[in-house]
Each structure stands twice: as C-alpha cells, then as structure tokens.
TORKOLZA-20199 format. One record per residue: residue number from 1; chain; x, y, z of N, C-alpha, C, CB in turn. Coordinates in steps of 0.02 Angstrom, whole numbers. Glycine has a CB too. Example, Ala and Ser with C-alpha at 12.3 -4.5 7.8 and 13.67 -1.06 7.14 Angstrom:
SITE  num  cadena    n.xx    n.yy    n.zz   ca.xx   ca.yy   ca.zz    c.xx    c.yy    c.zz   cb.xx   cb.yy   cb.zz
SITE    1       A     660    -284     390     615    -225     390     660    -165     390     565    -224     452
SITE    2       A     642    -112     354     684     -53     357     645       2     394     704     -30     286
This chain:
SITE  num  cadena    n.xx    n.yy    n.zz   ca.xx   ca.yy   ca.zz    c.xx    c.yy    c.zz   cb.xx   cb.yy   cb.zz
SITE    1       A   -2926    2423     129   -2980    2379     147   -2952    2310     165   -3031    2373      89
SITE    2       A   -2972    2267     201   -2962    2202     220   -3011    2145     208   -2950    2205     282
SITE    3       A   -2988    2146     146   -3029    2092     106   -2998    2023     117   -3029    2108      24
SITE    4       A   -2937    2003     104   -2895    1954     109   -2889    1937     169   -2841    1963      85
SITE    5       A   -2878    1972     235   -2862    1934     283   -2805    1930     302   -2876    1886     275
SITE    6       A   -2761    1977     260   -2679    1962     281   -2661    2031     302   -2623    1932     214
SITE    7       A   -2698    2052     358   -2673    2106     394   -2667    2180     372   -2617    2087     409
SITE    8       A   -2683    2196     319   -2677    2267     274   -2711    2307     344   -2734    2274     178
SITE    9       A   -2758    2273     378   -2779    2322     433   -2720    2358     479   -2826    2281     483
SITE   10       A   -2649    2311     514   -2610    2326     524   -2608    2426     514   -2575    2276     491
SITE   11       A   -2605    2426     470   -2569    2505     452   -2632    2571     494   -2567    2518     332
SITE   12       A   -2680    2523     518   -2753    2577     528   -2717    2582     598   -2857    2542     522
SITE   13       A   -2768    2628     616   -2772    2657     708   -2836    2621     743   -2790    2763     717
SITE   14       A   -2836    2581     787   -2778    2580     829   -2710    2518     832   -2812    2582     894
SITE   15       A   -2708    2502     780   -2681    2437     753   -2588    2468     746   -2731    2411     662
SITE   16       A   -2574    2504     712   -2512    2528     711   -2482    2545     757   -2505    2565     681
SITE   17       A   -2532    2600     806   -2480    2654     879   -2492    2562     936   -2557    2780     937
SITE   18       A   -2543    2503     906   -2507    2456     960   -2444    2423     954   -2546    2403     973
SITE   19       A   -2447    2402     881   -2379    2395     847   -2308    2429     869   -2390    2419     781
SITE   20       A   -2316    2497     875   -2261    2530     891   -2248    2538     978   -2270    2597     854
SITE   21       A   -2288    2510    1014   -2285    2499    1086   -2271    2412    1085   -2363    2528    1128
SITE   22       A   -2242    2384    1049   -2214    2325    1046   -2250    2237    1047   -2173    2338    1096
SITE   23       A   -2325    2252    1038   -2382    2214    1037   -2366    2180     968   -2453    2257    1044
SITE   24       A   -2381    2125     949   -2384    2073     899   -2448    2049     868   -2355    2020     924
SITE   25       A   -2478    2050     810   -2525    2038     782   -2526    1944     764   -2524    2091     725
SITE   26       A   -2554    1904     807   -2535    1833     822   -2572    1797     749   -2570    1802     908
SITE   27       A   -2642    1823     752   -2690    1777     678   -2751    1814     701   -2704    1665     677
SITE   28       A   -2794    1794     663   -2871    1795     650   -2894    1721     660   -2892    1823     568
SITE   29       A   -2976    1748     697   -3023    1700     684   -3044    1695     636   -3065    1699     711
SITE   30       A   -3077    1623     632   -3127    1632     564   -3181    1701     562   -3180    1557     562
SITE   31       A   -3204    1737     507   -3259    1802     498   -3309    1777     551   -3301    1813     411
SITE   32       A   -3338    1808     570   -3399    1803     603   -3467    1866     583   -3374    1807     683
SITE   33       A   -3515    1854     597   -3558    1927     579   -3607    1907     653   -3615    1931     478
SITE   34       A   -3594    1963     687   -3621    1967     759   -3687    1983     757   -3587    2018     803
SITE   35       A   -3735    1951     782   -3794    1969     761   -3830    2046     763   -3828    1927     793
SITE   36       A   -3875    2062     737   -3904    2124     743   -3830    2183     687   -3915    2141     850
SITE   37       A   -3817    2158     651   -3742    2188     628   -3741    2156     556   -3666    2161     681
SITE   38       A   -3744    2205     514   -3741    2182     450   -3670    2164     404   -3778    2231     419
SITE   39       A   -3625    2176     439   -3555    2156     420   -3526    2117     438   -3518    2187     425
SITE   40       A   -3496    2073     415   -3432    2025     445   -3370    2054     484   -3397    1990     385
SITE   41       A   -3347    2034     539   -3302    2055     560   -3236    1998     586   -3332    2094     604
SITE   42       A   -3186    2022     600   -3118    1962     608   -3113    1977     680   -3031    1976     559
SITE   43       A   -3095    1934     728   -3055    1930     776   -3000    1943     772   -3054    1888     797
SITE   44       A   -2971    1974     798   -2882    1998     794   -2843    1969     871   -2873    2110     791
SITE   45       A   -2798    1944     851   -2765    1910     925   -2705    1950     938   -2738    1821     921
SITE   46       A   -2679    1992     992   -2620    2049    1001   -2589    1995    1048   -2642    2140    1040
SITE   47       A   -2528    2007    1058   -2501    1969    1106   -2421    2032    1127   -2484    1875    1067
SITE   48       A   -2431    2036    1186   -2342    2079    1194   -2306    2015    1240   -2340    2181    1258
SITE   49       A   -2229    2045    1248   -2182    2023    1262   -2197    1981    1364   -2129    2091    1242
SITE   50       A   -2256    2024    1393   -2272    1986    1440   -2320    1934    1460   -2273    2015    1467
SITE   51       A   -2343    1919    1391   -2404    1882    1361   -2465    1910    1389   -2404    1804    1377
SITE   52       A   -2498    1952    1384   -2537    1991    1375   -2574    1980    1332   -2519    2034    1372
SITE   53       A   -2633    1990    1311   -2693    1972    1251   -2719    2043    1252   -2763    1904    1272
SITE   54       A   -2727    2051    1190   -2779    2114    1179   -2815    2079    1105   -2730    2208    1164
SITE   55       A   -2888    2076    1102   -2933    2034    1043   -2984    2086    1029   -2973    1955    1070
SITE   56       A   -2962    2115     977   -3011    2150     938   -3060    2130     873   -2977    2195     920
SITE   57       A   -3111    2159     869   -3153    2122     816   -3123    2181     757   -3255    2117     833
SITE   58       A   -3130    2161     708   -3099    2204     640   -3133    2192     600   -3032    2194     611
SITE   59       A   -3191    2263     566   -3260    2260     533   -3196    2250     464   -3331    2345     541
SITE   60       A   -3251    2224     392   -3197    2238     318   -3183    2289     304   -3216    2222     255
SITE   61       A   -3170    2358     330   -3115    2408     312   -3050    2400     352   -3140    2480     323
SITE   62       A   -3057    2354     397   -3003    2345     437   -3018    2412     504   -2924    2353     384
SITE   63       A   -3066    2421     520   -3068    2436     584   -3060    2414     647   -3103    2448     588
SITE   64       A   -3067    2446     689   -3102    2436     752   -3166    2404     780   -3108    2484     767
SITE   65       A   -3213    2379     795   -3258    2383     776   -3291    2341     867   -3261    2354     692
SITE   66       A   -3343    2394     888   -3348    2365     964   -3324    2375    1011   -3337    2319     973
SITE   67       A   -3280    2343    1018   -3250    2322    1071   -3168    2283    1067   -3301    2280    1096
SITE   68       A   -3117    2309    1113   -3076    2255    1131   -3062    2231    1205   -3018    2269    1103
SITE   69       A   -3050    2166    1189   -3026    2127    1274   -2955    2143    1272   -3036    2024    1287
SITE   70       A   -2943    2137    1332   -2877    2144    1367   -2869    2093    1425   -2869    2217    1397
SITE   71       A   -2829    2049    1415   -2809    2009    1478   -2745    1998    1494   -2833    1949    1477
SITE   72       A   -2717    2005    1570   -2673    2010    1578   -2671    1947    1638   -2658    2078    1583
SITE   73       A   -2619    1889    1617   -2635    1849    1682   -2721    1803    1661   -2642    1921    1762
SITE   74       A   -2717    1794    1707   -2791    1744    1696   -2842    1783    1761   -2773    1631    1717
SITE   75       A   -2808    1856    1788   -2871    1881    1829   -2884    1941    1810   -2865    1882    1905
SITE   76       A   -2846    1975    1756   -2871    2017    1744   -2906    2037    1651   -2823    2053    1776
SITE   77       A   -2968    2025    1658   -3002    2045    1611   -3020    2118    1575   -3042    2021    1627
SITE   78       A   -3029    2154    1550   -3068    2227    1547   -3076    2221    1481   -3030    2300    1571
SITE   79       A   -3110    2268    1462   -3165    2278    1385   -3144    2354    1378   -3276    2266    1395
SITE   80       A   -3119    2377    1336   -3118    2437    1284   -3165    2448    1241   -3068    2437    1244
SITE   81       A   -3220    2506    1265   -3253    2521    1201   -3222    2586    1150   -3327    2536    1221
SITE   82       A   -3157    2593    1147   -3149    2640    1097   -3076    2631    1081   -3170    2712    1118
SITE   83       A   -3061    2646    1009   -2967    2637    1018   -2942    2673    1065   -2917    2661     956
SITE   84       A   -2947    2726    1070   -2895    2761    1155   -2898    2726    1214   -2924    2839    1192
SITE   85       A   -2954    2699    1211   -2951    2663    1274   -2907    2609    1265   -3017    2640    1298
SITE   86       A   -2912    2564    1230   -2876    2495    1200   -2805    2529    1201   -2905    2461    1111
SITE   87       A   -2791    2572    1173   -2715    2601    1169   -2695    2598    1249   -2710    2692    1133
SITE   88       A   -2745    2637    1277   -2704    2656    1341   -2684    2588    1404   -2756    2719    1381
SITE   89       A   -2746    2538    1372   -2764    2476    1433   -2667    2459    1394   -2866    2391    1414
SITE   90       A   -2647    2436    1329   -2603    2417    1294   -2533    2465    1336   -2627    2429    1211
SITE   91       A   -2530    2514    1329   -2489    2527    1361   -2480    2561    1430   -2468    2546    1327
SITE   92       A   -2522    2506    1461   -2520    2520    1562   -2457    2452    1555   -2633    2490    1635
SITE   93       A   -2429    2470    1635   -2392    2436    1635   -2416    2361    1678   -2342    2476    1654
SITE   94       A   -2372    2312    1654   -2402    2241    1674   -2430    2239    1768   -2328    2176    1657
SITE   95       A   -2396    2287    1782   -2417    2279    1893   -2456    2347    1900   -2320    2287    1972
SITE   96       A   -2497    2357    1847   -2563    2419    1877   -2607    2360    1881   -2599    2498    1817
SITE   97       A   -2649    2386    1930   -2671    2386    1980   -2733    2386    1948   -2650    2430    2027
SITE   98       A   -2799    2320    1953   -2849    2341    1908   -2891    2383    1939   -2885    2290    1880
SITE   99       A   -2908    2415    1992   -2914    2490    1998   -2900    2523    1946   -2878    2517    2043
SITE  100       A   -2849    2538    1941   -2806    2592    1912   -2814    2596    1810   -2715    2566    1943
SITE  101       A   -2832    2530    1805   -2860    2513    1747   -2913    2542    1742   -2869    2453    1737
SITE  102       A   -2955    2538    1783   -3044    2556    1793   -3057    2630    1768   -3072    2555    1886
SITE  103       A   -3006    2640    1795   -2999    2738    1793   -3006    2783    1714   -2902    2762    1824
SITE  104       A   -2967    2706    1675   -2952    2738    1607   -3037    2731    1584   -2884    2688    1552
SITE  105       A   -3040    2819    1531   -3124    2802    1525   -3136    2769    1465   -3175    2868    1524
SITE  106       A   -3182    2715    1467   -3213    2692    1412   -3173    2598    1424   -3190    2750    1331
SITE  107       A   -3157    2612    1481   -3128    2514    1503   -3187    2497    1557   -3023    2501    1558
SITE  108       A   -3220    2429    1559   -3234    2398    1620   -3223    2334    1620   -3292    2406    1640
SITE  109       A   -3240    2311    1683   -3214    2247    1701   -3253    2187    1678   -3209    2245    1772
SITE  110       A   -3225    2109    1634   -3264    2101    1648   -3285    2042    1672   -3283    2121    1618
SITE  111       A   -3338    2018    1680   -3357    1966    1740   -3388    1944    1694   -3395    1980    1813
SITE  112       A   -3400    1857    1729   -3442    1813    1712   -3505    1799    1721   -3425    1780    1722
C-alpha cells in the first residue's frame, strides 16, 4: 500500500516493467482527490534518459489509476488509458512518429 509516499508503489505494474525500460521515478505531487472519485490519488513524475515525461495519477494502493500523459518534446502529447498502453507509449522510440503512436490502442492525442 502507499500510504507514506515514498514510492512502495514502485514495485506495482505498471511502475516496475517502466523502471526496467530505464524511466526514473522524479517525485510526487501533493494528494489530490479528483472530483466525482472518492479516493486520493498522487501524481507520479517518470522522466527517461531523453527527457521524456510520463505522469501518472497513483490511487492509495499504489496503482494506476485513469490515466497517464506522455510527452515527448513540447509537441507531442498523448493520454494512456491503461498500463499497456503507458508501457508501450514508454517504450516507443523517441523519432515515432505521432501517427504511429495513435495506433497503439488505448493512447490519444491530446489537444487543448
């Protein structure tokens, strides 16, 4: 469970297989509880070696929970609604093509 805040989520899925594709667990936001949602959840900040962002919300068992962003660069945005997806956006390589992103199921783009 992730009561404390000091990462015990780490060891869950999809938090570990990003770990082992060379992604970095940077900090947490302060808790938040998203409305319509009876739990508190953490922001999680990922960062890899090409500065890349992946920000997941993390319910208190240390889940998943939602959604994660993915940004690569400052033009490419996309939203993961499921860990496979988040895994797979995590390990595309930095010059796909956001097409090619699009393709993976359960990612879209997103806009302002």
């Amino acid at each position: 469970m992730m009561t404390d805040g000091r990462g015990g989520f780490l060891a869950n899925y999809p938090f570990a297989d990003l770990l082992m594709l060379g992604w970095r667990f940077v900090c947490f936001a302060p808790p938040e509880t998203p409305p319509g949602v009876g739990i508190g959840a953490r922001r999680a900040l990922f960062v890899d070696d090409d500065n890349r962002t992946m920000t997941f919300d993390v319910d208190r068992h240390g889940q998943m929970h939602d959604h994660a962003i993915y940004a690569a660069g400052g033009d490419i945005i996309m939203i993961a609604d499921s860990p496979h997806a988040a895994l797979l956006l995590a390990a595309s390589p930095l010059t796909a093509h956001p097409s090619a992103l699009l393709e993976i199921r359960g990612v879209t783009e997103f806009r302002d």
